[in-house]
C-alpha positions in Angstrom: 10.5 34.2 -132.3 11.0 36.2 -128.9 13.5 35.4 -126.6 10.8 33.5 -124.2 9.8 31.1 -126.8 13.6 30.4 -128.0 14.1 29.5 -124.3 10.9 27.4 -124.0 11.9 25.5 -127.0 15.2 25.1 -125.8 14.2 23.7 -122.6 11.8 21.2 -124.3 14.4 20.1 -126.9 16.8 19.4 -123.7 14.5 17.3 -122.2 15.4 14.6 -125.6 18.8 15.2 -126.2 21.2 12.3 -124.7 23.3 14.1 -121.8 26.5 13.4 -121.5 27.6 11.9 -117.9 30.4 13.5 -116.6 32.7 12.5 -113.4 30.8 14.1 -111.5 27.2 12.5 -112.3 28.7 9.3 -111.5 30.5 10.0 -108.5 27.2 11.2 -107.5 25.6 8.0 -108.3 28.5 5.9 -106.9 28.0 8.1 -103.5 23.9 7.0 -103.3 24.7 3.7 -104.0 26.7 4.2 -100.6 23.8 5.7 -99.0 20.5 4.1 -100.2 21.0 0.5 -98.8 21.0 1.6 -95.3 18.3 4.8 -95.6 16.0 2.0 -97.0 16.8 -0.2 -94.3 16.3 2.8 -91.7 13.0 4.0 -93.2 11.1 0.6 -93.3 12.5 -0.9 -89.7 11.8 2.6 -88.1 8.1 2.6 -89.6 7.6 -1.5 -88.1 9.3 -0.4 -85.1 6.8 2.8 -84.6 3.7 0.3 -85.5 4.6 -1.6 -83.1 5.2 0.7 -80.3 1.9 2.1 -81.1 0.3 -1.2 -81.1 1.2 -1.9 -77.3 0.4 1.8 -76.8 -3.0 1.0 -78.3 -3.4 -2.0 -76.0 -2.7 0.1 -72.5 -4.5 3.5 -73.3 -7.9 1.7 -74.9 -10.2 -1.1 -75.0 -8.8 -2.4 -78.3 -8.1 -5.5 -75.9 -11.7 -6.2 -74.8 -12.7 -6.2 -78.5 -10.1 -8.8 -79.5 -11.1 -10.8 -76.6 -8.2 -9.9 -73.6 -8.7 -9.4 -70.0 -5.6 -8.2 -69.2 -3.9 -6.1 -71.9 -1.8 -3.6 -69.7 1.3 -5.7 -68.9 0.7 -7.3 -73.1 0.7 -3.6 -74.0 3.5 -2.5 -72.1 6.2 -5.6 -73.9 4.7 -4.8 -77.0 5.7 -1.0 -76.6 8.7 -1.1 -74.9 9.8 -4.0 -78.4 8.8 -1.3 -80.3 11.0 1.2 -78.1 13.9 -0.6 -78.7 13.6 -1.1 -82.3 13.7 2.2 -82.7 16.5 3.0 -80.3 18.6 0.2 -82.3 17.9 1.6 -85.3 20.2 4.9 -85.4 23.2 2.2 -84.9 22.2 -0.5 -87.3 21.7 2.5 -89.5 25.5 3.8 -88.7 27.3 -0.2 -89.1 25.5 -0.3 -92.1 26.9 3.3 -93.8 29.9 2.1 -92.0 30.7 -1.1 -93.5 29.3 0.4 -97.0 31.6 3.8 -97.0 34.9 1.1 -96.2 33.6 -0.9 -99.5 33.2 2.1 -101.5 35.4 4.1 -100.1 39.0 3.1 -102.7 36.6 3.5 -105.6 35.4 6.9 -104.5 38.9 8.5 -103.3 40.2 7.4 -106.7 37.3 9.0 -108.7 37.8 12.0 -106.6 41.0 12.3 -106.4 41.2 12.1 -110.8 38.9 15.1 -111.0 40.9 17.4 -108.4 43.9 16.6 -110.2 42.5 17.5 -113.9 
């Protein structure tokens, strides 16, 4: 067997062999459990907010409105998008309080982990 194969096999036998987690692999983990709470939260408000927004964009710049049966849709259009606008201007600083309040829960467990594997 050439050295290519030995390394082919080598990577597919790796692939079913149990890995042992070190420190590191679950301060890694402990650290996304931090963080994917609030990305979530960021990613599916920030899409509804931009829907939105383009919803009362839609209203003003076509005739959407006349086809769902409004006479007037500029000033409808304009709440709608300026909503939207703020939801996605709030959404940066719900995103922050939420890392924020997250990091001060997690944060003791973390420094300790962190702190054992500097030490060792």
């Amino acid at each position: 067997m050439n050295r290519n194969e030995e390394k082919a096999v080598q990577k597919i036998r790796a692939r079913y062999t149990e890995k042992e987690r070190s420190a590191l692999d679950e301060l890694r983990e402990l650290d996304a459990k931090v963080k994917r709470p609030a990305n979530i939260f960021s990613y599916v408000f920030g899409s509804i907010s931009a829907i939105i927004m383009g919803a009362g964009m839609s209203l003003v710049m076509t005739d959407i409105g006349a086809t769902i049966g409004m006479n007037e849709t500029m000033i409808p259009g304009i709440i709608i998008g300026m909503v939207g606008m703020v939801m996605a201007l709030v959404n940066y600083p719900i995103h922050t309080a939420i890392m924020n309040a997250r990091k001060k829960k997690y944060a003791p467990e973390i420094i300790a982990m962190s702190d054992q594997m500097i030490n060792q």
